[in-house]
LUMTISE-655646 format. One record per residue (C-alpha): residue number from 1; x, y, z. Coordinates in steps of 0.5 Angstrom, whole numbers. Layout:
N
NUM,X,Y,Z
...
This chain:
667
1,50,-21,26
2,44,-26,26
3,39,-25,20
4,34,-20,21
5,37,-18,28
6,36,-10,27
7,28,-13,26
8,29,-16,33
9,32,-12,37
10,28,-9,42
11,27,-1,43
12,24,3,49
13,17,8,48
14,18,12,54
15,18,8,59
16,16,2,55
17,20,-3,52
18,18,-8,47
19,22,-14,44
20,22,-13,37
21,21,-7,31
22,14,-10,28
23,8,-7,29
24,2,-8,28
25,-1,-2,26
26,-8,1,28
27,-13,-1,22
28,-20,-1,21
29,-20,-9,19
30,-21,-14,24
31,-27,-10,28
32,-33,-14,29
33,-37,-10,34
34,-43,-12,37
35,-51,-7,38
36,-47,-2,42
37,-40,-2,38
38,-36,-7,43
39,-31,-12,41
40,-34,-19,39
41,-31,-26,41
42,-29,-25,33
43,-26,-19,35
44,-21,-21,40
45,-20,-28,37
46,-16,-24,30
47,-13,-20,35
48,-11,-26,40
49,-8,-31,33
50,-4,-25,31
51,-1,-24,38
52,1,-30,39
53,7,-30,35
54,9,-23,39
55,10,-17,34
56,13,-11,38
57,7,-7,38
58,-1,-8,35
59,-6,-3,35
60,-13,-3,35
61,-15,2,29
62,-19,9,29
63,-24,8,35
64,-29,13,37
65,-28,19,42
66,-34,23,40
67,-41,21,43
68,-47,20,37
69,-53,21,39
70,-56,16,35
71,-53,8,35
72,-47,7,30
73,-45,0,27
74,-38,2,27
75,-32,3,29
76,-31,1,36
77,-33,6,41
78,-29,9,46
79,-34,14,49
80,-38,12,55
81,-35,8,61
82,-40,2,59
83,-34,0,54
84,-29,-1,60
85,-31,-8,61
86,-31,-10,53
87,-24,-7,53
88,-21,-10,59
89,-23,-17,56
90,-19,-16,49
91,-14,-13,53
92,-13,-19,58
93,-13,-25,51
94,-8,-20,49
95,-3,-20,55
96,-3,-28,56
97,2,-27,49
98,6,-22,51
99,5,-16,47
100,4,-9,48
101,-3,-7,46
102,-5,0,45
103,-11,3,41
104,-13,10,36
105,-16,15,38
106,-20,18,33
107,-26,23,31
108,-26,21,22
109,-30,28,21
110,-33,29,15
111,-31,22,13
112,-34,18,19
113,-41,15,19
114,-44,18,24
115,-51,24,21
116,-47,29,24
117,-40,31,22
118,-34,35,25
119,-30,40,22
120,-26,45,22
121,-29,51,17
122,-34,46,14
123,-30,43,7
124,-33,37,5
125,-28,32,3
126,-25,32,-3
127,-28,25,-4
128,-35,23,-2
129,-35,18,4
130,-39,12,5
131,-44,14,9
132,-49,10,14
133,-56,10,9
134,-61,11,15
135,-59,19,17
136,-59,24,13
137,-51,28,13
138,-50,33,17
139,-43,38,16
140,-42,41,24
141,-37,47,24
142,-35,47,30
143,-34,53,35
144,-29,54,40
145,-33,51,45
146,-34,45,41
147,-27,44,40
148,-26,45,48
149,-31,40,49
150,-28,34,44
151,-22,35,46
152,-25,33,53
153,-27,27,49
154,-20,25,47
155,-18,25,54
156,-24,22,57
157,-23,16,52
158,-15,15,53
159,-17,15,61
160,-22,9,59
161,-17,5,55
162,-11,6,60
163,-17,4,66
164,-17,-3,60
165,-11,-4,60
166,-9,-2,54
167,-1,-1,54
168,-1,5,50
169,-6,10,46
170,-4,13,39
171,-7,20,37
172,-10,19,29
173,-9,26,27
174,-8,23,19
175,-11,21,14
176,-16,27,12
177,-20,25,19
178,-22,31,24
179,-15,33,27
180,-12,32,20
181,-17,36,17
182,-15,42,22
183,-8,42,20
184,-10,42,13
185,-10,49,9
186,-16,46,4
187,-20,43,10
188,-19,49,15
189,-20,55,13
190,-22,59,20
191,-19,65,21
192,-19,65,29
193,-14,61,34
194,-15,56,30
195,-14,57,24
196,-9,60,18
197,-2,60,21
198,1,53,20
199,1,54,29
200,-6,56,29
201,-7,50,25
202,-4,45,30
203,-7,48,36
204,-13,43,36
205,-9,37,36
206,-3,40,41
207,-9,42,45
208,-11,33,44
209,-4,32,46
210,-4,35,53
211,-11,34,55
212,-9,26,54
213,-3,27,57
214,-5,30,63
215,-10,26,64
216,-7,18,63
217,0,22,67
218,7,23,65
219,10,16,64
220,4,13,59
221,6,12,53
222,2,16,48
223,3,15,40
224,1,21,35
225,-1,19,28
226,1,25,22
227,1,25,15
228,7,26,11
229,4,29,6
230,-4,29,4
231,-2,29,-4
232,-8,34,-5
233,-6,38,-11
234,-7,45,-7
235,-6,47,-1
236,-5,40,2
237,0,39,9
238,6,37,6
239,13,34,9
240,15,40,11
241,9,42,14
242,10,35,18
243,18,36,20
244,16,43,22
245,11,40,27
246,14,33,30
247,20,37,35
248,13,41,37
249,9,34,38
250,16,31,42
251,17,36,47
252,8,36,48
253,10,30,50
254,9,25,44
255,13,19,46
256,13,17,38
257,11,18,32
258,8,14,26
259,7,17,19
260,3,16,14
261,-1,19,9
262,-6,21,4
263,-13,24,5
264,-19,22,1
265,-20,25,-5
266,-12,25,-6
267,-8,23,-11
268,-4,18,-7
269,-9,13,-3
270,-8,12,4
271,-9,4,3
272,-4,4,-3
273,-6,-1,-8
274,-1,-6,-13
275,1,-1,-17
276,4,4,-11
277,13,1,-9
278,13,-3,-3
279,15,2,2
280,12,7,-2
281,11,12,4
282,18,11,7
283,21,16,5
284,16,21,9
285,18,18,15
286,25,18,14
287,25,25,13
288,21,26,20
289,26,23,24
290,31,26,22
291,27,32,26
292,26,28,33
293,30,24,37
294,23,19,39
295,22,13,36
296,19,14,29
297,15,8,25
298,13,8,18
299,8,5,14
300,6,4,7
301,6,-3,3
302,11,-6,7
303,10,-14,8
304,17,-17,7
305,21,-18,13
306,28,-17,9
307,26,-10,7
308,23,-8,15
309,30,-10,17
310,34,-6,12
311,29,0,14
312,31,-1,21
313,39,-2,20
314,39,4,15
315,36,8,21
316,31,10,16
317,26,8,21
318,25,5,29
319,19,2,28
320,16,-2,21
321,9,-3,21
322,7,-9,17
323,-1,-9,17
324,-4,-12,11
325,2,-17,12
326,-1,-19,18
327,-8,-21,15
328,-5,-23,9
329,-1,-29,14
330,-2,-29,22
331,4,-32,23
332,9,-27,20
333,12,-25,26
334,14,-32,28
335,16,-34,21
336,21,-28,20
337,24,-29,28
338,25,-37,26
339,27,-34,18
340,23,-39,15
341,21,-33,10
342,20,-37,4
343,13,-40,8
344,11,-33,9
345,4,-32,5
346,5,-26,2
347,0,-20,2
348,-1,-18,-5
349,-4,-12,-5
350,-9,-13,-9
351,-15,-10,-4
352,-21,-13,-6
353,-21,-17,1
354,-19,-12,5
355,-22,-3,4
356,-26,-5,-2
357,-30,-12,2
358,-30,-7,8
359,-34,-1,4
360,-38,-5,0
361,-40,-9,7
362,-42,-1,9
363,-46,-1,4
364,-49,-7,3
365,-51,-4,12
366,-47,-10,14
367,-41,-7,17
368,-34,-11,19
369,-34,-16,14
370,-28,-16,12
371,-23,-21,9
372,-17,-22,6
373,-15,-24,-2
374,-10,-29,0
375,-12,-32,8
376,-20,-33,7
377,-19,-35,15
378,-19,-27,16
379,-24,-24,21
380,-26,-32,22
381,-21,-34,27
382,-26,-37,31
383,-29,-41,27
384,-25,-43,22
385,-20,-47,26
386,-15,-52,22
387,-12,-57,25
388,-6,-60,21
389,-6,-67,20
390,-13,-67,23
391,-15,-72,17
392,-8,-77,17
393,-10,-83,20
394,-16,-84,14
395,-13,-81,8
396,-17,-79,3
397,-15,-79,-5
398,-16,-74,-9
399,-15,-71,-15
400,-15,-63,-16
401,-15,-61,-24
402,-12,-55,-26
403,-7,-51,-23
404,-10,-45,-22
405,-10,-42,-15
406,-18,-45,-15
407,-14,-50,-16
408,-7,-49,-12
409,-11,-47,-5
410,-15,-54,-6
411,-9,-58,-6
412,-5,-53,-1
413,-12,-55,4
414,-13,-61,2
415,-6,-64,3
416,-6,-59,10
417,-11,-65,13
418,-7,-70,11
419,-10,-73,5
420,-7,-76,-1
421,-6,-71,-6
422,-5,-71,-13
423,-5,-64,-18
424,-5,-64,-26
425,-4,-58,-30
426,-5,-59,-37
427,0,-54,-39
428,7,-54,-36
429,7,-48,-31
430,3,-48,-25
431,-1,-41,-24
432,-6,-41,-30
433,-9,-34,-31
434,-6,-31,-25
435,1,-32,-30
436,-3,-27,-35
437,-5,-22,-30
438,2,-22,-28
439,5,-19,-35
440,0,-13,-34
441,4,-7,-33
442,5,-6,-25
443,2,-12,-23
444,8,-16,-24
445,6,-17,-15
446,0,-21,-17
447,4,-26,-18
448,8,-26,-12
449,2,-33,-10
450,5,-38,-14
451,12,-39,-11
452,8,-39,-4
453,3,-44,-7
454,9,-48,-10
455,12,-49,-3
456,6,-52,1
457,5,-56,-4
458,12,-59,-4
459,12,-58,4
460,5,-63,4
461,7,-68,-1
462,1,-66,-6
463,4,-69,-12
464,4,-66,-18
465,3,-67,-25
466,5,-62,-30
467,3,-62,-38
468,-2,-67,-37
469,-10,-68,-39
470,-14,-71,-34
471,-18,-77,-38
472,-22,-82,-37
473,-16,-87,-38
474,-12,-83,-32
475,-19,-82,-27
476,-18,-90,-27
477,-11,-90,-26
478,-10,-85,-21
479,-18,-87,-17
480,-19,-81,-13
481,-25,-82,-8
482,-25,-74,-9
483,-23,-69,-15
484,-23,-62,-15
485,-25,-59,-22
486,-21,-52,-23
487,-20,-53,-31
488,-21,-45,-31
489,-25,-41,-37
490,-24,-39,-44
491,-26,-32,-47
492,-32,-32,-52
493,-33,-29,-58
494,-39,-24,-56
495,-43,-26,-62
496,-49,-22,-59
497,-45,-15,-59
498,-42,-17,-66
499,-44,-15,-74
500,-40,-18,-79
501,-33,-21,-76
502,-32,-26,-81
503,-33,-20,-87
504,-26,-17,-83
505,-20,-18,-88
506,-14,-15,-85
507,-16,-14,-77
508,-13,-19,-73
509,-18,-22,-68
510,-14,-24,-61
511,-17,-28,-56
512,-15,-24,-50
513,-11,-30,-47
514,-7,-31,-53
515,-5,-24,-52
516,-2,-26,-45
517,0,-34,-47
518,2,-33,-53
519,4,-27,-55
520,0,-26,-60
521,2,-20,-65
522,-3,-13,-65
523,-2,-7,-69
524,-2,0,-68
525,-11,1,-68
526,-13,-4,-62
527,-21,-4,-59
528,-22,-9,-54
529,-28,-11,-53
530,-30,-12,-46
531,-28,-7,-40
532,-28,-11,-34
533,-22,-13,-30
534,-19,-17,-35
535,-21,-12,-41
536,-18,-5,-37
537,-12,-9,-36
538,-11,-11,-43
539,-12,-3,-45
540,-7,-2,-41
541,-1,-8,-44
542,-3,-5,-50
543,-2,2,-49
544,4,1,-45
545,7,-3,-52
546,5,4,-56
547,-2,2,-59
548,-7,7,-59
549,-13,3,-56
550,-21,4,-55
551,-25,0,-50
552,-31,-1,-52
553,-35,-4,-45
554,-43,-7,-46
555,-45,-3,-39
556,-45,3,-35
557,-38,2,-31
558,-31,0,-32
559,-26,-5,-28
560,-32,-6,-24
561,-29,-14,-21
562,-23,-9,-18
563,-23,-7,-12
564,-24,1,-12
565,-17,3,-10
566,-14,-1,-16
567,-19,1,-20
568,-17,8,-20
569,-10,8,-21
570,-12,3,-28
571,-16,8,-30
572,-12,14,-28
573,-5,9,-32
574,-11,9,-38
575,-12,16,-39
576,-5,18,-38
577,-4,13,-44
578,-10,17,-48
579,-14,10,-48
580,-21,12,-51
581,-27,8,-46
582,-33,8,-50
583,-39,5,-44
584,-46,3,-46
585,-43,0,-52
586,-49,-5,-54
587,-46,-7,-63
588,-39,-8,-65
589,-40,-7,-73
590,-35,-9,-78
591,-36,-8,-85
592,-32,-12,-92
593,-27,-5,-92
594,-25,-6,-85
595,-28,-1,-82
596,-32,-1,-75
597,-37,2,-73
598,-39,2,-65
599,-46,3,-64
600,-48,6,-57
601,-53,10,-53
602,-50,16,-56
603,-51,14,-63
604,-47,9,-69
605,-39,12,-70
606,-34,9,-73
607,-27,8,-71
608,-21,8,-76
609,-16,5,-77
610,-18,-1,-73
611,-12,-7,-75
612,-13,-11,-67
613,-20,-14,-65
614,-18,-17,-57
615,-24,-21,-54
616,-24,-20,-47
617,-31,-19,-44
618,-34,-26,-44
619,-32,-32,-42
620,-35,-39,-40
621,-33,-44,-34
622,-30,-51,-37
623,-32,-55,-33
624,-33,-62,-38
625,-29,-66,-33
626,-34,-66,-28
627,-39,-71,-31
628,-33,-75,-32
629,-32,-75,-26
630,-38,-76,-23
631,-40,-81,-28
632,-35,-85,-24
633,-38,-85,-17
634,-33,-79,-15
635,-34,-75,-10
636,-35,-68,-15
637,-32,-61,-13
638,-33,-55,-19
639,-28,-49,-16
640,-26,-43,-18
641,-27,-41,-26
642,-31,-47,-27
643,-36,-47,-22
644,-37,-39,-25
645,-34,-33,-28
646,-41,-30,-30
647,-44,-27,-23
648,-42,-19,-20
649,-36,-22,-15
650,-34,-29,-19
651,-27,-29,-23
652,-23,-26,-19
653,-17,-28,-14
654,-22,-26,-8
655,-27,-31,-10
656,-23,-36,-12
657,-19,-39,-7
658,-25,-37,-2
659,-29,-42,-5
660,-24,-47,-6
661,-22,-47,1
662,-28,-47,5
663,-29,-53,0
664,-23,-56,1
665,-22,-55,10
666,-29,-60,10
667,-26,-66,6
């Protein structure tokens, strides 16, 4: 049997026949809407760049069904007809690709953005939601006549999207969204038709199912979206729950399920970071097709082909959904059907590019600026067209610095236009701190990078010099018209915040990078100084290796370089392991006895038995070589750590290979 051939095999939804197991599944990223939540050119291109290459199924994620009475940013909006035409066009670009389009239909409840929130008895989620500064929030429960009123909505909606052209609709009742929050027992604590009895609470969603159905008719596929299991502590929906309702959704209609899972506030995020297994809600979808004879899709950190394959051919799943693989690398679809699987750029879950820049684009009142760690052309597919070879028939030289992944997307971008290209990297491995950030425990993923880079390097013909120091010797031999200096920084001794450290006689002082790199031995009393990214996750190697540690942090906040769900499993791993954070920390005391003393907001306290001292707050950029290379009329990038390590979004993979990439595509 052909690799992959359960992937590629076609399935029918209903009556709708598609070519393969792939789907892109319903997400937030990607929708870049206009004044009145329509889909841009922008929109439809990072739809188009990805139909191209024919995944089975792509949906478009939780679009609005609900009227607001004041404007919205986001989602994309699904509510009045004057959408229909916006939609139409999408769905046209779509169709020239020969893909099976369809679109969510949602309302988000306590956890949308609009100032007045649904919810079924008034229970605010167990997180707090980012809300749209302009209004004030309020929390709406609805009544019976409201609920008949939004259930109107959602057929309406699907109505339009079928009138669009839209191939299918999916229903999101997961998530802790409103339909999710009716089927919860923590969120819905009516005591009327629509609440108690676990048939009480799926009443609003059957009501959904069969008004859509009736109104898009009997053949149209119709998708429902369901949690698994919500991961509440208490009285949370859980995978019984799920399997008792999916025979009732299957014979209301459903022509498919997908499951998901988690809520807000849960103890497992919907968009699982690194530190979650990939395929880690498998087992959840697994358990609910064994309940129904309709098609059923899972989804949950699945970004390698070879395991969506195994999930079909085991019959654990019909459907795989691989969504942040698909903006990790567009083209996974056609490189899985070609097997060239080793040119696949993978999604490394690391979510700064992805959740956290869309929450933190929602709080900075600029929604939908999205992007992905490792593919900067996400969400600007329309502008950031790169053209190999465009630059072959007048190559440049060029020199890049530092293997880093500054350095790595440098060369890879370089080199992809057709310029002559040379790589040194004074140590003997490619990678520099991403190697590091490798060895924390559970977050070996991150370094999933560095044999992708290595193949385009080898695939564009940069050549590439290990264990080699740039000099002015070698910039005279190598003569490159343009160099890219990606040396990297070094972890300082943060003198300001420290007394006495060359009074200390037995504590060992460590570096953090020599911790990674070398080895360097600790004791059973660690204090890290510093509690960023880099500082949090060297806790956690410690701890891991049975030291007892304290982290001592100048500011108010802790890993604040990490996207927020990777941040909060760090933390949550810290505390399991009885890792002490100190924050405000402003004076690090070390006297001739050894003893250290922290001096915070919260007044001078000693900590005993301190043996370890690990440097992990500040450090400068490395940039010498610049002037160098400057000096010898070379044109003169500095990318990545050396060009800045200080400001809030700098030192981290997010960043670094942006930069460098939109450096490198202008050469």
């Amino acid at each position: 049997m052909a690799p992959l051939s359960h992937l590629f095999s076609p399935l029918r939804i209903g009556r709708l026949r598609i070519e393969n197991r792939i789907m892109m599944p319903g997400m937030s990223a990607g929708m870049m809407l206009d004044e009145d939540c329509n889909a841009t050119a922008e929109m439809i291109a990072y739809y188009v760049e990805r139909a191209q290459t024919r995944p089975g199924l792509m949906a478009i994620g939780a679009s609005c069904v609900v009227p607001s009475a004041t404007p919205r940013r986001i989602p994309l909006a699904i509510d009045h007809d004057r959408h229909i035409p916006s939609l139409a066009r999408m769905v046209e670009a779509v169709h020239r690709h020969e893909t099976r389009f369809g679109i969510q239909l949602f309302d988000g409840g306590t956890q949308s953005s609009d100032p007045v929130k649904l919810t079924p008895s008034g229970v605010s989620p167990m997180a707090t939601p980012v809300a749209d500064s302009r209004y004030t929030p309020q929390i709406k429960t609805l009544s019976v006549e409201d609920i008949r009123e939004v259930v109107g909505h959602f057929a309406a909606a699907a109505r339009r999207c079928k009138s669009a052209g839209f191939d299918f609709v999916e229903i999101h009742a997961g998530h802790g969204y409103l339909i999710s929050s009716f089927l919860t027992p923590y969120f819905n604590r009516r005591t009327d038709a629509y609440g108690g009895a676990r048939e009480n609470r799926w009443r609003f969603l059957l009501e959904i199912l069969r008004a859509v159905r009736a109104e898009v008719g009997a053949e149209y596929p119709i998708g429902v979206k369901i949690n698994g299991e919500d991961y509440l502590p208490q009285r949370g929906w859980t995978l019984p729950d799920a399997c008792a309702l999916a025979p009732v959704l299957e014979r209301e209609g459903a022509d498919y399920l997908s499951v998901t899972a988690g809520v807000m506030g849960s103890t497992r995020l919907t968009v699982p970071p690194m530190y979650e297994k990939q395929g880690c809600y498998v087992d959840l979808a697994e358990a609910v097709k064994r309940t129904v004879s309709i098609p059923v899709a899972t989804i949950g950190r699945i970004k390698n082909p070879v395991m969506a394959e195994a999930l079909v051919a085991e019959g654990r799943a019909d459907i795989v959904c691989m969504g942040r693989a698909m903006i990790a690398d567009s083209q996974i679809v056609a490189k899985a059907r070609a097997g060239a699987l080793a040119d696949i750029r993978p999604c490394l879950a690391d979510c700064r590019g992805c959740i956290d820049q869309e929450m933190r684009s929602i709080k900075r009142g600029t929604p939908g600026q999205v992007s992905c760690v490792v593919n900067p052309r996400m969400q600007r597919e329309s502008v950031c067209i790169d053209v190999e070879g465009a630059s072959r028939a007048q190559p440049k030289r060029v020199l890049v610095i530092g293997g880093g992944l500054a350095g790595l997307e440098a060369a890879r971008r370089t080199a992809f236009s057709g310029h002559r290209v040379t790589l040194c990297e004074s140590r003997g491995t490619l990678g520099g701190q991403i190697r590091f950030a490798a060895q924390v425990p559970g977050r070996q993923e991150i370094g999933d990078i560095l044999p992708w880079y290595e193949g385009q390097l080898q695939k564009y013909g940069v050549e590439v010099r290990l264990n080699t120091t740039v000099d002015a010797a070698l910039l005279q031999q190598l003569a490159p018209e343009v160099v890219f200096v990606a040396t990297g920084s070094v972890p300082q001794v943060p003198q300001a915040m420290l007394d006495g450290v060359s009074a200390a006689q037995r504590i060992a002082m460590i570096m953090v990078d020599d911790l990674f790199e070398h080895g360097a031995e600790f004791g059973r009393h660690a204090l890290v100084v510093g509690g960023d990214q880099i500082g949090m996750q060297a806790a956690d190697y410690l701890a891991e290796r049975g030291a007892q540690v304290t982290v001592a942090e100048a500011h108010g906040h802790f890993a604040q370089k990490l996207a927020a769900n990777d941040r909060w499993y760090l933390i949550g791993r810290t505390m399991a392991k009885q890792v002490r954070r100190l924050k405000n920390v402003h004076n690090i005391e070390i006297d001739a006895a050894d003893r250290v003393f922290v001096v915070s907001a919260e007044g001078r306290e000693e900590l005993p038995g301190i043996d370890t001292v690990v440097f992990a707050s500040e450090r400068r950029s490395d940039r010498a070589l610049a002037e160098l290379a400057n000096a010898r009329g070379c044109k003169t990038y500095v990318v990545g750590d050396a060009a800045d390590v200080v400001s809030e979004d700098s030192g981290t993979i997010f960043a670094n290979i942006a930069q460098a990439y939109d450096i490198a595509r202008r050469v």
